[in-house]
MARPA-766634 format. One record per residue (C-alpha): x, y, z; residue in one letter. Coordinates in nm, 3 decimals, padded with zeros to 5 digits. Example, Ala and Ser with C-alpha at 12.3 -4.5 7.8 and 13.67 -1.06 7.14 Angstrom:
BEGIN
+---------+---------+---------+----+
:    east :   north :      up : aa :
+---------+---------+---------+----+
:  01.230 : -00.450 :  00.780 :  A :
:  01.367 : -00.106 :  00.714 :  S :
+---------+---------+---------+----+
END
This chain:
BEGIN
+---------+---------+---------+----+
:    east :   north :      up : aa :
+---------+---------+---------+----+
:  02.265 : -12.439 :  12.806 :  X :
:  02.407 : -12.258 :  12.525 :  X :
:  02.520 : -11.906 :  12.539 :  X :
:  02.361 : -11.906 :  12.165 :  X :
:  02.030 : -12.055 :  12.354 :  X :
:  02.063 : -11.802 :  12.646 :  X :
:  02.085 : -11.517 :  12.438 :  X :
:  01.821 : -11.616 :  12.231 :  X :
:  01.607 : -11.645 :  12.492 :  X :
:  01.716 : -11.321 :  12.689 :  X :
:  01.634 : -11.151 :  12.307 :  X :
:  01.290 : -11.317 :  12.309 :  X :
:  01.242 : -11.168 :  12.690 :  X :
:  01.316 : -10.833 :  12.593 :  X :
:  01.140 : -10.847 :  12.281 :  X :
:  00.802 : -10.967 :  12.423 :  X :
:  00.810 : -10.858 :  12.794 :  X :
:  00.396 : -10.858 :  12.835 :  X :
:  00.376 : -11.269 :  12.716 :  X :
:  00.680 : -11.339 :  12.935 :  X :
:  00.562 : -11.223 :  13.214 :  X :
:  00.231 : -11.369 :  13.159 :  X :
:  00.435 : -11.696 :  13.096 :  X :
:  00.635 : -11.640 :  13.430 :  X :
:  00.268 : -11.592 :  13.605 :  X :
:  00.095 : -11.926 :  13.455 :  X :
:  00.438 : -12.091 :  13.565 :  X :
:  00.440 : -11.988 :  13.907 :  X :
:  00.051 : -12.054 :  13.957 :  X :
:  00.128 : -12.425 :  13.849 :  X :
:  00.372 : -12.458 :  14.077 :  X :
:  00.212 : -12.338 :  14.401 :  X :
: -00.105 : -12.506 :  14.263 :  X :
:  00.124 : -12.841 :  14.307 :  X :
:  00.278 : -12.737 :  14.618 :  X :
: -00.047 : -12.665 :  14.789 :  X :
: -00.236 : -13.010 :  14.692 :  X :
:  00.096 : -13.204 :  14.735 :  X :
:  00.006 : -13.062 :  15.117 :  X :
: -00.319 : -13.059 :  15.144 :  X :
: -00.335 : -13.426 :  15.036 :  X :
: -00.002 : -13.488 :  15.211 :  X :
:  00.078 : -13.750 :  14.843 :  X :
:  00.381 : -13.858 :  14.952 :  X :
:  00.337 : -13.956 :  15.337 :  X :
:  00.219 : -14.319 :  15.249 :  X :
:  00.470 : -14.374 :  14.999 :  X :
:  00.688 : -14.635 :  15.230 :  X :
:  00.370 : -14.831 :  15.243 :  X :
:  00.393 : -14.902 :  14.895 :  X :
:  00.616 : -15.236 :  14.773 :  X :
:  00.908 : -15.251 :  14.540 :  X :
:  00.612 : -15.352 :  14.202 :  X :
:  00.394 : -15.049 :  14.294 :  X :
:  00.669 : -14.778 :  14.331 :  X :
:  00.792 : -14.874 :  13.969 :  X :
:  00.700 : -14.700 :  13.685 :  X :
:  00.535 : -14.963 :  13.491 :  X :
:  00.533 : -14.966 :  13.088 :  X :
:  00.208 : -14.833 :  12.995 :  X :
:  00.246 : -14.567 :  13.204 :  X :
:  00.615 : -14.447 :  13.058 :  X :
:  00.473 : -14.464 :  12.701 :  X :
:  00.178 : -14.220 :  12.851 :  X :
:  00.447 : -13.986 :  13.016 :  X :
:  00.617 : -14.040 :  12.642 :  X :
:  00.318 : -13.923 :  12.458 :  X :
:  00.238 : -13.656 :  12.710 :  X :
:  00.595 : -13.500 :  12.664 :  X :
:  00.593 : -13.504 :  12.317 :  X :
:  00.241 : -13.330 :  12.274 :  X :
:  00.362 : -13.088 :  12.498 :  X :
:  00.685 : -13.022 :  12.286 :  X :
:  00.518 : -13.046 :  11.934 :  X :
:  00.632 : -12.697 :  11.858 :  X :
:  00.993 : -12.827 :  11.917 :  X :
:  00.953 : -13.084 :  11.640 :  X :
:  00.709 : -12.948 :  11.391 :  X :
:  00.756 : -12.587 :  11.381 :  X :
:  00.484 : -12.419 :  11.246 :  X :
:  00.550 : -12.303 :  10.840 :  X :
:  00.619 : -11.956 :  10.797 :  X :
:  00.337 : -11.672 :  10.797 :  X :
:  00.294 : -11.520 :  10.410 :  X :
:  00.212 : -11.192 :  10.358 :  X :
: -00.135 : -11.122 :  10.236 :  X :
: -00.208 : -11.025 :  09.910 :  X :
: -00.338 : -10.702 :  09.830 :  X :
+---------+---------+---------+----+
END
């Protein structure tokens, strides 16, 4: 990462501690939340049972993880147009 990027970021922080906090909290939740059903359902204990064709990634389901990443960056490509002021 940048130090440009890291600074902007750190300036972002500072600037808007309530939403990144509230960011850090929806983070955290989604992790645990993955932790906890990765071991309640134990998801990766039969995963030597599986042969060579069903642990590969097949193509339909790349161009799904494709589309998935780029709705979830959509900001990062088409930022949204500037706010005008209203008139009075």
């Amino acid at each position: 990462m940048d130090t440009d990027k890291a600074s902007a970021v750190l300036r972002a922080i500072v600037r808007h501690p309530r939403s990144s906090a509230q960011d850090l909290l929806l983070l955290t939740g989604a992790m645990i939340g993955a932790v906890l059903l990765t071991l309640e359902y134990e998801l990766f204990s039969f995963a030597d049972q599986l042969t060579v064709h069903e642990r590969k990634i097949t193509l339909e389901e790349t161009i799904f993880l494709t589309v998935l990443l780029a709705a979830g960056n959509r900001h990062l490509y088409c930022p949204a147009p500037p706010r005008r002021a209203p008139r009075s």
